[in-house]
C-alpha positions as CSV (number, residue, x, y, z in Angstrom):
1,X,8.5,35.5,42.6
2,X,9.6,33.4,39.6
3,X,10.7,35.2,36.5
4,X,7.9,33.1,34.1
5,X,4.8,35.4,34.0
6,X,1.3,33.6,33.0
7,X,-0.1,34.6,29.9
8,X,-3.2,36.3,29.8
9,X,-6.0,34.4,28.5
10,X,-8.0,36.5,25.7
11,X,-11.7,36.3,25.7
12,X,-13.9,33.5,24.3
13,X,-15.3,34.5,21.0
14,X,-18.8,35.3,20.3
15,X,-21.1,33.6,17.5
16,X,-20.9,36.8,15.5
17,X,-16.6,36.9,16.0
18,X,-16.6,33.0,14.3
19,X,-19.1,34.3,11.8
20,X,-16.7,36.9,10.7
21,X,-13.8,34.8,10.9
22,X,-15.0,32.2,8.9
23,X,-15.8,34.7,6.1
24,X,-13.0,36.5,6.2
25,X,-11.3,32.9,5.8
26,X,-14.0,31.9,2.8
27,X,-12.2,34.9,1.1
28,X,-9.2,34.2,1.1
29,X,-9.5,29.9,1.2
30,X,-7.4,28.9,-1.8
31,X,-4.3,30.3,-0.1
32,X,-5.4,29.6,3.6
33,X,-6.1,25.8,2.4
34,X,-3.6,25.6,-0.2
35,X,-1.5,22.3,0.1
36,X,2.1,23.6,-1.3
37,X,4.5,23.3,1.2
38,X,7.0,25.3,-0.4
39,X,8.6,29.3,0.8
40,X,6.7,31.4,-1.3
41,X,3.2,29.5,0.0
42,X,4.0,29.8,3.2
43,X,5.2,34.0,2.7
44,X,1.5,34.2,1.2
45,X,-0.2,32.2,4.0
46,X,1.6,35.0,6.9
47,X,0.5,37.7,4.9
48,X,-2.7,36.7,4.3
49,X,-3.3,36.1,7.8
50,X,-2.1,39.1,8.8
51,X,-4.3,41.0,6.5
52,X,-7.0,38.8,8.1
53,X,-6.4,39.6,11.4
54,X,-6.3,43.6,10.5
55,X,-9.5,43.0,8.9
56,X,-11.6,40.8,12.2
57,X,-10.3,43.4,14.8
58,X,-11.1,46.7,12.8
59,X,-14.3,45.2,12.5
60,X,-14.6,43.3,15.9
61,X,-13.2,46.3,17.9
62,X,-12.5,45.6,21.9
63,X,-10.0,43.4,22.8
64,X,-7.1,43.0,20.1
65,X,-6.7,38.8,18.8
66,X,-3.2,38.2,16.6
67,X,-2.8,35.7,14.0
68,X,-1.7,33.0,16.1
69,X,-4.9,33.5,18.4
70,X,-7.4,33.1,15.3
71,X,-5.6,30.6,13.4
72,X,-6.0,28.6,16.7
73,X,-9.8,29.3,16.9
74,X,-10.3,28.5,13.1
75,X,-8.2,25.2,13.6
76,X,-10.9,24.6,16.8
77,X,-13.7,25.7,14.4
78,X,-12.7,22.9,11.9
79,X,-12.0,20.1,14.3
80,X,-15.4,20.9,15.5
81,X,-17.3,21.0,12.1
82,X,-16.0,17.8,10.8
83,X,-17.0,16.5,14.1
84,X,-20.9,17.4,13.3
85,X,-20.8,15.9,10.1
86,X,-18.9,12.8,10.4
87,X,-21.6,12.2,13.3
88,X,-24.5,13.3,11.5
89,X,-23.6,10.7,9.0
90,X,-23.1,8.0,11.2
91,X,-26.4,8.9,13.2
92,X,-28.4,8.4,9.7
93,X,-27.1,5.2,8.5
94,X,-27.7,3.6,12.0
95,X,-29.9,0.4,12.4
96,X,-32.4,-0.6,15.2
97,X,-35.0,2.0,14.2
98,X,-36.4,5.6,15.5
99,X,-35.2,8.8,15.0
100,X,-31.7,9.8,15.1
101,X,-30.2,12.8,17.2
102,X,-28.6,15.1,14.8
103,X,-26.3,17.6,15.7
104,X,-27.7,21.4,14.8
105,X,-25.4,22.8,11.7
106,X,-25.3,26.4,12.4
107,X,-24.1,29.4,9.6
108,X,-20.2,28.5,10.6
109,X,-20.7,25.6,10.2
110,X,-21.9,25.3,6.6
111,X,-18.9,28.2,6.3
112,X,-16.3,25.8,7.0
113,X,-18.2,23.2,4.9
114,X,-18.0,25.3,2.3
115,X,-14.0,26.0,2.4
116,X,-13.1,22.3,2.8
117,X,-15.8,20.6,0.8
118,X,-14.2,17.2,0.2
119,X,-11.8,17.1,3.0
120,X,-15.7,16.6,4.9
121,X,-17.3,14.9,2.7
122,X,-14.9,12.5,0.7
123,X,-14.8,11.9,-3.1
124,X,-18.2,10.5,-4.4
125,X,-18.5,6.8,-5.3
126,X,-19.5,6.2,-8.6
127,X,-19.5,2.3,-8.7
128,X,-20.8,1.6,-5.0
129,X,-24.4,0.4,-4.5
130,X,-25.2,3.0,-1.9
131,X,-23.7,6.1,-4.2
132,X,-26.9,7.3,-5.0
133,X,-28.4,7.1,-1.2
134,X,-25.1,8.6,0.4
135,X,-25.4,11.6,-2.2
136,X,-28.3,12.3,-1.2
137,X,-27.4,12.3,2.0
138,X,-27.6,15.6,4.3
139,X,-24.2,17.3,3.7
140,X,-23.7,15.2,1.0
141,X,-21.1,16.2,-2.1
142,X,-24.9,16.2,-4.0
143,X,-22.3,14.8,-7.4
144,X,-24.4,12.9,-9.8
145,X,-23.6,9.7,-9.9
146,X,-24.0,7.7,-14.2
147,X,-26.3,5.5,-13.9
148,X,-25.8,2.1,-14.8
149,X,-28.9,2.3,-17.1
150,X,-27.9,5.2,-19.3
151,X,-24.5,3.1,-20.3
152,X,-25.2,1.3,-23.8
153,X,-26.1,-2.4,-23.1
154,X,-25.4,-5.5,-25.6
155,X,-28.9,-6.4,-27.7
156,X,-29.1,-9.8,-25.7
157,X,-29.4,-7.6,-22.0
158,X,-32.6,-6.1,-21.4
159,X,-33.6,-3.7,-18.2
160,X,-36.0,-4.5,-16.6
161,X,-36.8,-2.2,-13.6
162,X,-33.3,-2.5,-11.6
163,X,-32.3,-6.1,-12.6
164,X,-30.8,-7.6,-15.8
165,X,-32.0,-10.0,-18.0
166,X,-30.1,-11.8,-20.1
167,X,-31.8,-12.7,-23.2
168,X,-30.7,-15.7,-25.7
169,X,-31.7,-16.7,-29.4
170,X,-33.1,-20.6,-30.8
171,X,-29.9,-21.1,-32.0
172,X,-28.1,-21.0,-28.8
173,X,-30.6,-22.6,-26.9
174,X,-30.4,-25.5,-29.0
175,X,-26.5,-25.6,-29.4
176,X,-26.5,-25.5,-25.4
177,X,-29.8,-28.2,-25.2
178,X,-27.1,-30.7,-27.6
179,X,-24.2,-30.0,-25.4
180,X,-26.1,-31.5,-22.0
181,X,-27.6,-34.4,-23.9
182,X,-23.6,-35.5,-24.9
183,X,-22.5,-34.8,-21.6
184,X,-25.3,-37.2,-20.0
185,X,-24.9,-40.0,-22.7
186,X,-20.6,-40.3,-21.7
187,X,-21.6,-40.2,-18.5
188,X,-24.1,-43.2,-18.6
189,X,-21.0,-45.0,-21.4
190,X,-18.4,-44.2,-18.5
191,X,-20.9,-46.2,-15.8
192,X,-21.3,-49.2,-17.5
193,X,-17.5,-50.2,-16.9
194,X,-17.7,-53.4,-14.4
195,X,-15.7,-52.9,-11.1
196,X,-16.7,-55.7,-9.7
197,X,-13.1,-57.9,-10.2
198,X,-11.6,-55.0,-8.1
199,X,-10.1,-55.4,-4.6
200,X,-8.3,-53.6,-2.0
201,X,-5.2,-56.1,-2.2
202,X,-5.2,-54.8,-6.0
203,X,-3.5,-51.8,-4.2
204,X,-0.8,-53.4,-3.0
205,X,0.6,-54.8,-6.7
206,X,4.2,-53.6,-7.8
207,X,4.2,-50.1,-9.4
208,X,4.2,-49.8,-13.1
209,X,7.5,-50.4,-15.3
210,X,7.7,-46.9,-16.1
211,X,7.5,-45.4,-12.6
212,X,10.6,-48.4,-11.4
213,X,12.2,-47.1,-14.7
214,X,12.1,-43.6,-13.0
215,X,12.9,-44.9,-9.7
216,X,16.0,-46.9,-11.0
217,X,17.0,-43.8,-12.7
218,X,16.7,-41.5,-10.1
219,X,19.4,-44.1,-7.6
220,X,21.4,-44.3,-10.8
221,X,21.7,-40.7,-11.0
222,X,22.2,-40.0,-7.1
223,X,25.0,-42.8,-7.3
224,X,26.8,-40.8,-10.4
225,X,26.4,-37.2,-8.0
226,X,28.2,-39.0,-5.4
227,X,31.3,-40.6,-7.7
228,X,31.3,-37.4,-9.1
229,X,31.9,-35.2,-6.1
230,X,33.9,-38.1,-4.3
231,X,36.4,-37.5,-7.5
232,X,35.8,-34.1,-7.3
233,X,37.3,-34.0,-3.6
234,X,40.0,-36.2,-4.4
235,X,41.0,-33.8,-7.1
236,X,41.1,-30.9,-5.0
237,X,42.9,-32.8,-2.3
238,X,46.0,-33.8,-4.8
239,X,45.6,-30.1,-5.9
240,X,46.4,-28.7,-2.1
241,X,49.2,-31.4,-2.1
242,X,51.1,-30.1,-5.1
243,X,50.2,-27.0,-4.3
244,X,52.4,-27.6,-0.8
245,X,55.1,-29.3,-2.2
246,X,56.0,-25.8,-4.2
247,X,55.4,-23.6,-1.6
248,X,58.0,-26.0,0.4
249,X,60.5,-26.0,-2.6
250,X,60.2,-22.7,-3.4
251,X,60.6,-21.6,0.5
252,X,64.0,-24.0,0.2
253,X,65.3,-22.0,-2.7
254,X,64.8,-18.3,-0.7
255,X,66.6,-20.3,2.5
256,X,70.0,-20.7,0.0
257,X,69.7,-17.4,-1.6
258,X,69.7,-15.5,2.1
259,X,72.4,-17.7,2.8
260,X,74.5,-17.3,0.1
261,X,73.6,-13.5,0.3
262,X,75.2,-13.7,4.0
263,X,78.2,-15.5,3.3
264,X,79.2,-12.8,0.7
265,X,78.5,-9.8,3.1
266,X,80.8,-11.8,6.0
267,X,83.5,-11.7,3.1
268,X,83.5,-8.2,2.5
269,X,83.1,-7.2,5.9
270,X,86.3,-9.4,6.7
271,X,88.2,-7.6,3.3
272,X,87.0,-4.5,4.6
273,X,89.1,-4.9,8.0
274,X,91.8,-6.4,6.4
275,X,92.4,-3.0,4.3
276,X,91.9,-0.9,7.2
């Protein structure tokens, strides 16, 4: 036999055992939910759960469940009622026509609704066109939305049922009437110039003095980079040179030193035989 032993599954849980649960969890949800991921949070989360589970089995009675087995069952419970609502949703905003198959929402259900609220339904809209129909949606946040219409609107803007209209005084209709009737009379100067001495070979004619000006400027300035960074290699190139010739002489002037350095040493090792 192997030394492993398989776990004994616990029962499944009865409508009235996730009823009591999820209360049990509605009681305590701002620590069970609570976001902080810090040491005390967590000490309070254990404790809480362990209170909870106390609480579900003296009421349950029969077979024991720990914390790890309920905290399982509620994390089921919530994968399961976002589920229903996310496809109740969907199912109502569906084109084609008919009626739509919605999921039951039983009294868990609306439970776990309760504890995550917006983690289900998402933050309301307030500037969307379909705010006020996905509101009123079933298992909807239910937030009132400001309307558009109770926001103060300039003088010139009137309402009228759920469109705009923008309304304009004499004065500016006549300012705007003068502007058109200037526009149309340059437009008709502006078409009276005669194009009929124009050709295509016309394209082909020199370019103006100004753009040969820039042209001749642009070679003479490309011809001055180049003088200038042919003198600027020669400059470095005499630099290296001279720079050589003084490593060479100074290299010369260490050879004589060492030299003359050995030449005295062989005469005072020679005086130092001598003596002995």
């Amino acid at each position: 036999m192997s030394n492993t032993e398989k776990t004994k599954r616990c029962s499944n849980f009865t409508k009235e055992e996730e009823r009591i649960l999820t209360q049990l969890v509605h009681k305590n949800r701002n620590i069970i939910e609570c976001k902080k991921s810090g040491q005390v949070t967590w000490e309070q989360k254990t404790n809480t759960w362990r209170t909870i589970a106390d609480e579900f089995n003296s009421t349950v009675g029969g077979e024991f469940k720990g914390v790890q087995i309920l905290k399982c069952k509620y994390a089921n419970l919530k994968k399961s009622c976002k589920r229903k609502f996310a496809t109740n949703k969907a199912t109502i905003v569906k084109t084609g026509g008919g009626s739509g198959n919605l999921t039951e929402i039983d009294d868990v259900d609306s439970t776990i609704h309760d504890i995550l609220g917006a983690q289900i339904d998402g933050l309301p809209s307030a500037f969307d066109s379909d705010a006020d129909f996905a509101n009123s949606l079933p298992g909807g946040s239910g937030l009132a939305v400001p309307s558009t219409h109770e926001k103060e609107l300039p003088q010139n803007i009137q309402v009228i049922g759920d469109k705009y209209n923008l309304t304009e005084s004499e004065d500016e209709i006549e300012a705007v009437n003068q502007q058109n009737n200037l526009d149309t009379i340059n437009v008709l100067d502006n078409s009276t110039e005669n194009w009929n001495g124009y050709s295509s070979k016309m394209l082909k004619n020199p370019p103006h003095k100004k753009l040969q000006t820039l042209r001749q400027n642009n070679k003479k300035s490309l011809a001055f980079k180049k003088n200038t960074n042919e003198k600027l290699l020669e400059a470095k190139l005499e630099f290296i040179r001279i720079q050589k010739e003084c490593f060479e002489e100074e290299h010369k002037l260490k050879m004589e030193i060492l030299q003359k350095k050995k030449l005295l040493l062989d005469k005072k090792l020679r005086n130092a035989e001598i003596k002995n």
